[in-house]
C-alpha positions as CSV (number, residue, x, y, z in Angstrom):
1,X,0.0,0.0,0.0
2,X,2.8,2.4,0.6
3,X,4.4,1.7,-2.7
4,X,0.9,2.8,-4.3
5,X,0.7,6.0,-2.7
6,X,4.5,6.5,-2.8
7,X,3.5,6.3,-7.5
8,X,1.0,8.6,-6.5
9,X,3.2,11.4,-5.0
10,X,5.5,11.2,-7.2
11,X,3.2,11.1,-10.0
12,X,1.6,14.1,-8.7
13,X,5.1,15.8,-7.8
14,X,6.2,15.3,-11.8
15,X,2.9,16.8,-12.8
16,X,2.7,20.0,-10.4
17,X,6.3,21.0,-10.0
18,X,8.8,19.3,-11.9
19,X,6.9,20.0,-15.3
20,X,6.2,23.5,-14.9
21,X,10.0,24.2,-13.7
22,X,10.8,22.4,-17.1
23,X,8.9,24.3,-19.1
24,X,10.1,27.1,-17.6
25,X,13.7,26.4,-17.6
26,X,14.8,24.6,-20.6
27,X,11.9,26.4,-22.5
28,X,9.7,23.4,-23.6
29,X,5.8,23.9,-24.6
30,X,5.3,20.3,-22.9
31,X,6.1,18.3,-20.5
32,X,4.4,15.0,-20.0
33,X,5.1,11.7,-18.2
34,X,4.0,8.9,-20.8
35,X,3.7,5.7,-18.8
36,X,2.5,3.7,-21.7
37,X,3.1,-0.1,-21.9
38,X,6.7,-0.3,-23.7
39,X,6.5,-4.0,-23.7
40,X,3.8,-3.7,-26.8
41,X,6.3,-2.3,-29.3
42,X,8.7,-6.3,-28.5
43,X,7.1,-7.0,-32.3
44,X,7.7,-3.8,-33.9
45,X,11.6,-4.7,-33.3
46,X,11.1,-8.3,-35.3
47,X,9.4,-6.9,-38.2
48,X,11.2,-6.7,-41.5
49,X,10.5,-3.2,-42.6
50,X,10.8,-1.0,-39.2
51,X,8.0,1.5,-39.3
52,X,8.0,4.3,-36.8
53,X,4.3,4.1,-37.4
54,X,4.3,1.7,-33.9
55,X,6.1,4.3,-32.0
56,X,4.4,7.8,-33.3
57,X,0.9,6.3,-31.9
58,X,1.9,7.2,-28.3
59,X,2.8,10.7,-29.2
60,X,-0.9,11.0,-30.7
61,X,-2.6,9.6,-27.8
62,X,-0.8,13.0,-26.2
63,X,-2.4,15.0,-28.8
64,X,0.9,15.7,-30.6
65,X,3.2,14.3,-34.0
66,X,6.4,14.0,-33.1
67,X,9.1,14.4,-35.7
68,X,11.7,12.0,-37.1
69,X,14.6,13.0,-34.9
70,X,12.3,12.5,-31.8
71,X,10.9,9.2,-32.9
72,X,14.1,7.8,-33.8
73,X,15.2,8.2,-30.3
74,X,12.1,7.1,-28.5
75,X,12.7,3.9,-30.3
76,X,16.1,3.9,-29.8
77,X,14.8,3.8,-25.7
78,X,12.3,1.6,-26.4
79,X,14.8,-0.8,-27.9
80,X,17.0,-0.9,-25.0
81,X,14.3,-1.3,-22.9
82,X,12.8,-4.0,-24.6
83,X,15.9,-6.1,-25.0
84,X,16.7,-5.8,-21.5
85,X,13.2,-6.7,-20.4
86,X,13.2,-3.4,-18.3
87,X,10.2,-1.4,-17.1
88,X,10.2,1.8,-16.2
89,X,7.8,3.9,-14.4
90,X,7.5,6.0,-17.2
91,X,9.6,8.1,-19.8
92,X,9.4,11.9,-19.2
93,X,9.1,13.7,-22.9
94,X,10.1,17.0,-23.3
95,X,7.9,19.0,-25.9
96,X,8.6,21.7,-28.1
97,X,6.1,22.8,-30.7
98,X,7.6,23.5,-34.5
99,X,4.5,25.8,-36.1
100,X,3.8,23.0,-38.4
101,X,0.9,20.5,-38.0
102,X,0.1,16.8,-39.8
103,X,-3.0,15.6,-40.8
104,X,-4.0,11.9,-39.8
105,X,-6.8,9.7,-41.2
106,X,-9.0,8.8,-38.0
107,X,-9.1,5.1,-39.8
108,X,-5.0,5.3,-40.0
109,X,-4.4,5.1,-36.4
110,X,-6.1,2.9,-34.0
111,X,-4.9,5.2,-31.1
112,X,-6.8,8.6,-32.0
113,X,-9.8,7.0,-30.8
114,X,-8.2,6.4,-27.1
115,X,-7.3,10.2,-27.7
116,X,-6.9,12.1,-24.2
117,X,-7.5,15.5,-25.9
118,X,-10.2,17.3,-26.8
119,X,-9.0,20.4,-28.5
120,X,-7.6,18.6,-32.1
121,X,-9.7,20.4,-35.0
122,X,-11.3,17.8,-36.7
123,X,-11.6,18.1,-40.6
124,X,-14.3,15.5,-41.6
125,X,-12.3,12.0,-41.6
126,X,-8.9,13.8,-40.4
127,X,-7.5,14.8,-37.1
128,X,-4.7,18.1,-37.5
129,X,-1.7,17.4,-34.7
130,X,0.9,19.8,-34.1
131,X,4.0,18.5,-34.7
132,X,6.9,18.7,-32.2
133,X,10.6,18.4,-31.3
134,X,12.1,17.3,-28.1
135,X,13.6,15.5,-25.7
136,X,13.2,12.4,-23.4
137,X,14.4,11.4,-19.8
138,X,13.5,7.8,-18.3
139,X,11.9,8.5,-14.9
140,X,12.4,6.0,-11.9
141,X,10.0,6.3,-8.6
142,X,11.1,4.2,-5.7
143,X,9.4,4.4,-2.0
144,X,11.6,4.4,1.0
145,X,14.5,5.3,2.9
146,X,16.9,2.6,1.1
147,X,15.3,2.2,-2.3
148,X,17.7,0.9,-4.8
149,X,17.6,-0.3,-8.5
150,X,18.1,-3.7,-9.4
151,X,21.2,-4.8,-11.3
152,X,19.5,-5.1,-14.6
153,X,17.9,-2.0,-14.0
154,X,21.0,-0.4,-13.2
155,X,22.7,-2.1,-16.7
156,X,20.0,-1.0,-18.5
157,X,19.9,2.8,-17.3
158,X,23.8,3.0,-17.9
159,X,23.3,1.9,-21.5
160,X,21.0,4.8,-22.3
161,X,22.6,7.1,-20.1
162,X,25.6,6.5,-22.0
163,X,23.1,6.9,-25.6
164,X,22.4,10.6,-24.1
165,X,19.2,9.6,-22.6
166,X,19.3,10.7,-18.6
167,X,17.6,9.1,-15.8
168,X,15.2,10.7,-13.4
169,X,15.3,9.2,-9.9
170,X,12.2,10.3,-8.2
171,X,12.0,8.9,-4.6
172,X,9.5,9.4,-2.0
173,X,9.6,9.1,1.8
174,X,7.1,8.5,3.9
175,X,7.2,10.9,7.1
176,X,4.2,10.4,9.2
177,X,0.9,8.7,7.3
178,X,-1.0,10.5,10.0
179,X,0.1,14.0,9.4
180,X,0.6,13.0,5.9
181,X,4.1,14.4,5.8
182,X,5.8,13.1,2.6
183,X,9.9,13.6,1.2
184,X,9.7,13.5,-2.6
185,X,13.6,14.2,-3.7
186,X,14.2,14.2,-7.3
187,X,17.5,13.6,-9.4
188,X,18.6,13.7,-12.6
189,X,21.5,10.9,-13.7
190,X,24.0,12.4,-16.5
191,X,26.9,9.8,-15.6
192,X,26.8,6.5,-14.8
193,X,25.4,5.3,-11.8
């Protein structure tokens, strides 16, 4: 039960302050923690002709196109991932709008009817998506005083952070459950770990 609410903190923590101090900061449009299943995309790395077609889906499901450079390294992550049989918590993308959009067929893409947005202009059969650039940061959340990764998880997170892609440690401590008095401490892996 701890490690529930612990997610939930965090969760809540990436959503209220460490996004907006992002967007802020570094000068993204977006920042949003996608904690899609990565383990769906295992058959998109055996197929013959690699599409990015498996990938761009959970960029729509945001609302958003992303463009080839951004694909290309969120399959890159999911790759690594996938190999190693690793799970994150989630991957944290970083969003920056380009002032160009991309029509999409509603039949095209399965995922544009699980759509979380509402404000997509809809032109008859086609949805319009802006399309974006940016960046992407795997996000850990672990509960406690001690909490640790696992050697695999440690392999794995040294292999992208030596690809360029950083982790996010987020780790919560409980204080008092009847005050509700919570630590969340956040940090951001650059080097090995």
């Amino acid at each position: 039960m701890k490690g529930v609410i612990g997610e939930q903190i965090a969760r809540s923590f990436i959503r209220t302050q460490l996004a907006p101090r992002l967007i802020t900061k570094e000068g993204w449009n977006t920042v949003v923690l996608s904690t899609n299943d990565y383990r769906r995309h295992r058959g998109a790395w055996n197929e013959k002709l690699f599409r990015f077609d498996h990938f761009r889906e959970d960029f729509i499901v945001h609302g958003v196109c992303a463009d080839t450079m951004l694909l290309s390294k969120y399959a890159m992550v999911i790759g690594v991932l996938g190999q190693n049989q690793c799970t994150p918590d989630g991957l944290l993308l970083k969003l920056r709008e380009t002032g160009r959009t991309k029509r999409w067929k509603k039949s095209a893409c399965p995922s544009i009817a699980e759509l979380r947005i509402r404000n997509s202009p809809k032109y008859g059969s086609f949805f319009e998506f802006p399309i974006v650039e940016g960046d992407l940061e795997v996000v850990e959340i672990k509960c406690g005083r001690n909490a640790k990764l696992m050697g695999k998880q440690k392999e794995t997170y040294n292999n992208l952070i030596a690809k360029g892609v950083p982790l996010r440690m987020v780790n919560v401590r409980i204080i008092s459950f009847d005050r509700n008095k919570f630590l969340v401490e956040e940090r951001k892996f650059k080097q090995f770990l």
